[in-house]
KOLMI-308631 format. One record per residue (C-alpha): residue in one letter; x, y, z. Coordinates in pm, whole numbers, padded with zeros to 5 digits, always signed. Example, Ala and Ser with C-alpha at 12.3 -4.5 7.8 and 13.67 -1.06 7.14 Angstrom:
A+01230-00450+00780/S+01367-00106+00714/
***
This chain:
X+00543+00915+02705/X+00832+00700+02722/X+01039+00887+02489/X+01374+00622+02529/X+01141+00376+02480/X+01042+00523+02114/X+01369+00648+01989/X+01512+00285+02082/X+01265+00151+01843/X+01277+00388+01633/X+01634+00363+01581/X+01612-00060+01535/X+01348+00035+01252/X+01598+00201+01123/X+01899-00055+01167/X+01659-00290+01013/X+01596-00105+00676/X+01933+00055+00614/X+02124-00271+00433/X+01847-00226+00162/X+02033+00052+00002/X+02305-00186-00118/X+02052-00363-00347/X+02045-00032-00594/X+02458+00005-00547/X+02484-00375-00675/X+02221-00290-00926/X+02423+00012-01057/X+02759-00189-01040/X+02564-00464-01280/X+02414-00211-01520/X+02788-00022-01529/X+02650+00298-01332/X+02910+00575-01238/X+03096+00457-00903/X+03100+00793-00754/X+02765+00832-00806/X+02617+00534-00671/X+02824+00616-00366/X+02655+00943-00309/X+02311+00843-00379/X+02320+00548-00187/X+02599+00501+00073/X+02596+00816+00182/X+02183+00779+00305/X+02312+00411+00431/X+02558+00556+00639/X+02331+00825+00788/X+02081+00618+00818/X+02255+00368+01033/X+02426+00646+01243/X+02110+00781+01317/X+01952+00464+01389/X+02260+00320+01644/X+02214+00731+01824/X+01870+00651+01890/X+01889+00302+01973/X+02167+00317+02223/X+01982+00610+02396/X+01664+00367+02413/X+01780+00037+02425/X+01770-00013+02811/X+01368+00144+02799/X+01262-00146+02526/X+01083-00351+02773/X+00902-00113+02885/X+00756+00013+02560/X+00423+00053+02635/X+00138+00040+02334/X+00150+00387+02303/X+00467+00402+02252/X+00440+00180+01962/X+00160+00322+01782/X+00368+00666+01829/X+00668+00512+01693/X+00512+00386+01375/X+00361+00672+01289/X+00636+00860+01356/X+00922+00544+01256/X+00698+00563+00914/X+00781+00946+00821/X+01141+00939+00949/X+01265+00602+00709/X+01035+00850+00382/X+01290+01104+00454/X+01574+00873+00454/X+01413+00695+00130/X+01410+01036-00075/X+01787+01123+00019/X+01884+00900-00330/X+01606+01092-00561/X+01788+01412-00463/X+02190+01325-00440/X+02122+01107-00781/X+01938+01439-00930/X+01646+01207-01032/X+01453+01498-00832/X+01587+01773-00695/X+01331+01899-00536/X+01278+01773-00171/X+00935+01788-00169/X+00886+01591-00509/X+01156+01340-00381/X+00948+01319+00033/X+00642+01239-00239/X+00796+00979-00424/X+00968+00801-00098/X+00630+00835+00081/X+00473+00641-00223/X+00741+00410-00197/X+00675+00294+00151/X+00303+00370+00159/X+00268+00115-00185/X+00058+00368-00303/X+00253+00407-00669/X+00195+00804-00769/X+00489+00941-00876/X+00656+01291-00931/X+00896+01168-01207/X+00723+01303-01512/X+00755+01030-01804/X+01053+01137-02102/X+00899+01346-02370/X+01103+01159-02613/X+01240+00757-02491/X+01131+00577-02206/X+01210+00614-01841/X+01517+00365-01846/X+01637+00586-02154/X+01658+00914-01919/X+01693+00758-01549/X+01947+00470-01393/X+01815+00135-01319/X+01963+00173-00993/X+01715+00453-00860/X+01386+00255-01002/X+01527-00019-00830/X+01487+00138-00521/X+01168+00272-00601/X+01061-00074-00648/X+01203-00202-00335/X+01079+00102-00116/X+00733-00070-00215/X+00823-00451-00137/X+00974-00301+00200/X+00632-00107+00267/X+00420-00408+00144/X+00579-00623+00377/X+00563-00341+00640/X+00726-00091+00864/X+00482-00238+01131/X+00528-00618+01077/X+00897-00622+01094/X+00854-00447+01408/X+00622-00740+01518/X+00964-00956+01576/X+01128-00734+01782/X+00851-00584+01986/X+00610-00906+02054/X+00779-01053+02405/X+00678-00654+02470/X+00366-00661+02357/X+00240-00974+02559/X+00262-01231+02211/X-00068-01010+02114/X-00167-00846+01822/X-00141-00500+01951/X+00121-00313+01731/X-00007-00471+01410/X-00344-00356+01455/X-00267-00039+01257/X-00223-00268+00929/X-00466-00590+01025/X-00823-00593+01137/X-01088-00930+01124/X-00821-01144+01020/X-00598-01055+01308/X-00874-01142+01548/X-00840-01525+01371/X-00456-01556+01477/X-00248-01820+01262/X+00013-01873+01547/X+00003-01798+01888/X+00317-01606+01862/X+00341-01269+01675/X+00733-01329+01573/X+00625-01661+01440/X+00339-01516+01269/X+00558-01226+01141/X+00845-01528+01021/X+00536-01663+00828/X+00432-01416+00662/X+00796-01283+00583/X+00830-01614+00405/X+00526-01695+00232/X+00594-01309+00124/X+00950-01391-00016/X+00805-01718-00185/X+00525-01520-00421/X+00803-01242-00485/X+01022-01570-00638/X+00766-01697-00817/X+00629-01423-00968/X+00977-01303-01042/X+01038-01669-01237/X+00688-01641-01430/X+00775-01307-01561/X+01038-01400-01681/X+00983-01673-01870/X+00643-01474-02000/X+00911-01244-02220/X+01036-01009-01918/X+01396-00903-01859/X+01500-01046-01509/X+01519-00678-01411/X+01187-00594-01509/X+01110-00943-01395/X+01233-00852-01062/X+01095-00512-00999/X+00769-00591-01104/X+00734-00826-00862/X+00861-00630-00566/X+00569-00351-00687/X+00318-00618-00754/X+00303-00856-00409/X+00320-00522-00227/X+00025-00366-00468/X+00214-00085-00524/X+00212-00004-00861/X+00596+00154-00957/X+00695+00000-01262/X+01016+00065-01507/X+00861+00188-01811/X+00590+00473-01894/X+00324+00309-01998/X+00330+00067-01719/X+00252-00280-01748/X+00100-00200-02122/X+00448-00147-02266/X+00455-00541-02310/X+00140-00532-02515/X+00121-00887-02336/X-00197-01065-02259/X+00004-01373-02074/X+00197-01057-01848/X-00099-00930-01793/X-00251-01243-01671/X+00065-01346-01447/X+00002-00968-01236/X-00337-00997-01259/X-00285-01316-01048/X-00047-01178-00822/X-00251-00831-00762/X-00495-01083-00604/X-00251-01245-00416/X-00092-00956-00279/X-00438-00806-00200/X-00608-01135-00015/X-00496-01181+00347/X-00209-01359+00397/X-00326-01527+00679/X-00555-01707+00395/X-00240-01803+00180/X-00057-01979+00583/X-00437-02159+00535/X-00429-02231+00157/X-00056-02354+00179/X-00178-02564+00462/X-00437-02770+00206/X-00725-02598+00388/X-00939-02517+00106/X-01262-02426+00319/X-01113-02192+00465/X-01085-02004+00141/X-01451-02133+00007/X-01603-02010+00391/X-01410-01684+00394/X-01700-01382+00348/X-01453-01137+00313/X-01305-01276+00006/X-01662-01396-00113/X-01723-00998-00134/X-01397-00921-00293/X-01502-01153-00562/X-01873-01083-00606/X-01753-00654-00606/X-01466-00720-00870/X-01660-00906-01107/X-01969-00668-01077/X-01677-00388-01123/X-01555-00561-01385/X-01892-00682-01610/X-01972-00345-01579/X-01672-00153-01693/X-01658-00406-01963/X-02016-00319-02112/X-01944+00033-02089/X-01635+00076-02291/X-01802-00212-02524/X-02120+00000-02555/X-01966+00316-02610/X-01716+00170-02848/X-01375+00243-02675/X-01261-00106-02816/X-01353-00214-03113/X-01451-00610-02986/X-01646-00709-02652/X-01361-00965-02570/X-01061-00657-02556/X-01321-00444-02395/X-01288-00731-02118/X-00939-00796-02123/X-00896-00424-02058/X-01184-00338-01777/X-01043-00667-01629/X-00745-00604-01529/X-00779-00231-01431/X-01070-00370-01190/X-00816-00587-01043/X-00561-00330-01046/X-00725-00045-00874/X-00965-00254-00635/X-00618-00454-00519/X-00498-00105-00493/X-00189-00177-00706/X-00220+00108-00977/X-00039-00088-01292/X-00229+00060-01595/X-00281-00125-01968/X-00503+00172-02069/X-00555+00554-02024/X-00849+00478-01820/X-00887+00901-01778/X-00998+00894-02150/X-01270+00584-02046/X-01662+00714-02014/X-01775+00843-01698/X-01937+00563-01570/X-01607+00366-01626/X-01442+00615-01411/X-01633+00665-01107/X-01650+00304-01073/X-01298+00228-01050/X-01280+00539-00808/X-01536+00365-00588/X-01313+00081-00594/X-00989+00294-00498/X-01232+00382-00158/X-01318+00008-00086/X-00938-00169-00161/X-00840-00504-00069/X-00846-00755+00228/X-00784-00720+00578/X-00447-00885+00639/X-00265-00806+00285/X-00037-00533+00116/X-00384-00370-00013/X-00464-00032+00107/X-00825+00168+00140/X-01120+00071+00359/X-01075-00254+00309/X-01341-00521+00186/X-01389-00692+00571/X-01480-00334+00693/X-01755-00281+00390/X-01860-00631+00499/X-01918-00512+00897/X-02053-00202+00762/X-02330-00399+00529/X-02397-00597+00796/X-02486-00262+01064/X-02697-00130+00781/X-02891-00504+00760/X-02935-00515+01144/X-03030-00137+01178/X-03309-00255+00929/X-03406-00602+01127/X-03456-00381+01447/X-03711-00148+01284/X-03941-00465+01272/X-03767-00632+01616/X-03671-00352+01834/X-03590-00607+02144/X-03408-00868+01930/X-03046-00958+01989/X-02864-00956+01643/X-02491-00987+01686/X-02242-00951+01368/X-02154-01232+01229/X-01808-01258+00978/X-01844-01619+00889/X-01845-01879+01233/X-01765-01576+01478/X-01939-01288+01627/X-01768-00996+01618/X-01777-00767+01883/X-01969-00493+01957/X-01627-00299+02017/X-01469-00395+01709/X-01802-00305+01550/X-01801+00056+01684/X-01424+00090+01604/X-01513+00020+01242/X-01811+00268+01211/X-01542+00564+01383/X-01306+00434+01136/X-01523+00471+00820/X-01651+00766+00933/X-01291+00937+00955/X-01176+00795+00675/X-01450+00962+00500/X-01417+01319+00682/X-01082+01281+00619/X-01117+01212+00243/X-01341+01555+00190/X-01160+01781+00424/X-00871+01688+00181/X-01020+01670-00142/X-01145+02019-00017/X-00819+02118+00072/X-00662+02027-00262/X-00889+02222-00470/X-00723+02576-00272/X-00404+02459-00444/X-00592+02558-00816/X-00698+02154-00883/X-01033+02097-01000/X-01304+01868-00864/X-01264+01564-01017/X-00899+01548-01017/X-00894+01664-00624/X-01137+01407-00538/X-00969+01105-00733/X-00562+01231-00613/X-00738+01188-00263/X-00865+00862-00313/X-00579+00759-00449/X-00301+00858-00251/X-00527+00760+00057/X-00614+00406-00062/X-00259+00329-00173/X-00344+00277-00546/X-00156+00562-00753/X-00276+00670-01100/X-00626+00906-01039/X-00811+01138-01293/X-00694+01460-01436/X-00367+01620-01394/X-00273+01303-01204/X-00380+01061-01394/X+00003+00990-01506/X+00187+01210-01276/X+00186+01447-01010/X+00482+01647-01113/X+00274+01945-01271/X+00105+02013-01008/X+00184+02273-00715/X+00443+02170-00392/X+00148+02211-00171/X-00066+01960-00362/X+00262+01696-00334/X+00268+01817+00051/X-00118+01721+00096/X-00135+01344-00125/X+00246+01292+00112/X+00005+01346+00416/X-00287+01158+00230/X-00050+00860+00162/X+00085+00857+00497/X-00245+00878+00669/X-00395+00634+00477/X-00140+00368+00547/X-00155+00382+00879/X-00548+00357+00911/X-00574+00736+00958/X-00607+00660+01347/X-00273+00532+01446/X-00152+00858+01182/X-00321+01096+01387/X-00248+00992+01755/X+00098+01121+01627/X-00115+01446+01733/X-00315+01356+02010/X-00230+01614+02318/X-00287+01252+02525/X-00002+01079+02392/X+00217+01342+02528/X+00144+01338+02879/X+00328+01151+03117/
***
């Protein structure tokens, strides 16, 4: 292991990041916020943050070009849990939370877009009534920072390293990466960085002029592109009570949650690309199966009094939790059963290969549908020669096992937590849906976390911080961090 190598990148990581923490301090200055305060909470980090970035980087920089890809898996995962420690410095020194381990949780959701929280709503106000708007700013742009990613703003600085390949992003992008839009990674990574930026504007503008505050306006759509899920008021996006808000993040849940490679193809007038693309074919055909059915359940067991709110509110918490974004309209813990399993089945599948979304993801069900089909074709031709097909290309055999390993840790890894979570006094249902949850990026689960962790024990927060963290790495770059391979040599 080339450790110069990883704390030089490691340390531009966190060169890169550290200017974000003057976007609360202005935000404080705007909204009249104690001086003193925003200092502590957020220049102080900043200033750490960049010391400790320039140390590692000037001890590295000379070993750069000879990062190898080990080295750059390692320094993701490890890059990852370094800037959550740096991001929960503000919860404590602002006394949001106190607690290190409740602030680690909140940071980690930040970054990992996953949107559970430790901050337990106001028994009496709102949270802007208790809490600054400069520290839910930065909750909101710790999620538009991990939505873009950790990994992809690597991508610029690592790619003449990497060959111009696709190697270090592999941990975020899967079939869609194998379809490159550019040749070049940086260019790619420019691309998406500004077709990224764009949809944050326009969003931002939308909301706006749909009744929003332009700081609501503004957060909302840092949490939304990135399908994170933080928002600035306790009952989430159903504090508006607005069916045209509603609509406007419904619309941008998808985008965030469809590859963005699609959107370079879209903007580009290709419109077949969009009406050939299987993946999103199955995202469509699962979320309006999810949502048909959610709708005749509540409407059947009367949880709204007409079929057409019954729709307007199974709607958009299909989108919601199957674009792992987590916004809520409804107290879908109180919703029947059947209502409930269904959306956690969609927290397990998430969104495209290629976006912000988090979970399996829908390309990987697709592969997986397709084993099952061949597996089945063979029993009647055992000699025949059926090669996966995603659309015009074959995907390879390789890519085919790597997919099968990865669903099958995903799903060990989702039980041996869930199992794990019910020694910390959490029943089934709620250890089952927190893991889900935390794991697929979405945020709100059953139970005692339906709203909030913040009730439940510091090992529990410990666990969904791991959960979160290998989840958003794609459990196998997260665990190489532990591989006794990667530390040889």
């Amino acid at each position: 292991m080339n450790w110069r190598a990883v704390s030089g990148n490691i340390g531009t990581i966190l060169l890169i990041i550290s200017p974000s923490f003057l976007i609360p301090i202005i935000t404080g200055i705007i909204f009249h916020e104690e001086g003193i305060t925003l200092l502590i909470s957020y220049a102080v980090p900043m200033i750490i943050m960049i010391l400790t970035g320039f140390a590692l980087f000037q001890y590295g920089r000379y070993e750069l070009e000879r990062l190898r890809d080990i080295e750059a898996y390692f320094s993701v995962s490890l890059g990852w849990l370094i800037v959550a420690f740096f991001g929960s410095l503000p919860y404590v020194l602002s006394g949001t939370l106190p607690n290190l381990i409740d602030a680690y949780f909140e940071s980690m959701s930040g970054f990992a877009t996953c949107g559970a929280t430790a901050i337990a709503p106001p028994s009496n106000g709102d949270y802007l009534d208790v809490y600054t708007h400069s520290i839910f700013m930065w909750r909101a742009l710790t999620q538009w920072i991990g939505g873009i990613g950790i990994i992809v703003i690597s991508v610029a600085i690592l790619a003449r390293i990497l060959g111009g390949g696709v190697s270090l992003f592999k941990a975020e992008a899967s079939m869609h990466a194998m379809a490159k839009v550019r040749p070049r990674v940086v260019e790619y990574a420019r691309l998406l960085g500004v077709i990224y930026v764009f949809f944050t504007l326009l969003e931002t503008l939308m909301l706006k002029i749909a009744g929003m505050n332009l700081y609501d306006a503004l957060t909302h759509s840092f949490t939304t592109l990135a399908t994170g899920g933080f928002g600035t008021h306790a009952k989430s996006i159903g504090y508006w009570d607005s069916v045209l808000i509603e609509v406007i993040v419904m619309v941008f849940i998808l985008v965030g949650s469809i590859s963005f490679v699609l959107h370079y193809r879209l903007l580009k007038g290709n419109l077949r690309a969009a009406i050939r693309d299987d993946e999103l074919r199955l995202y469509a055909i699962t979320l309006s199966v999810a949502t048909i059915a959610i709708t005749f359940n509540l409407w059947l067991n009367h949880v709204y009094s007409s079929f057409a709110e019954a729709l307007r509110y199974a709607s958009f918490q299909a989108i919601s939790i199957h674009g792992t974004a987590g916004f809520t309209t409804a107290d879908f813990s109180s919703w029947p059963v059947a209502s409930q399993l269904i959306l956690v089945i969609l927290m397990l599948i998430g969104g495209c290969a290629g976006s912000t979304a988090g979970a399996i993801k829908v390309s990987r069900i697709l592969v997986l549908l397709k084993i099952g089909a061949r597996e089945i074709k063979k029993i009647v031709h055992p000699r025949g020669v059926m090669p996966i097909r995603i659309g015009d290309m074959i995907v390879p055999e390789e890519i085919v096992h790597k997919i099968s390993a990865f669903f099958f840790a995903y799903i060990i890894s989702f039980f041996v937590l869930s199992v794990m979570l019910t020694f910390t006094g959490l029943d089934i249902p709620t250890s089952l849906s927190a893991v889900a949850t935390t794991m697929g990026g979405v945020g709100p689960g059953l139970g005692a976390v339906s709203a909030t962790v913040a009730t439940i024990s510091p090992a529990a927060k410990v666990i969904l911080s791991f959960s979160m963290w290998l989840g958003r790495l794609e459990i196998f770059t997260a665990l190489m961090l532990f591989a006794p391979l990667w530390h040889r040599g």
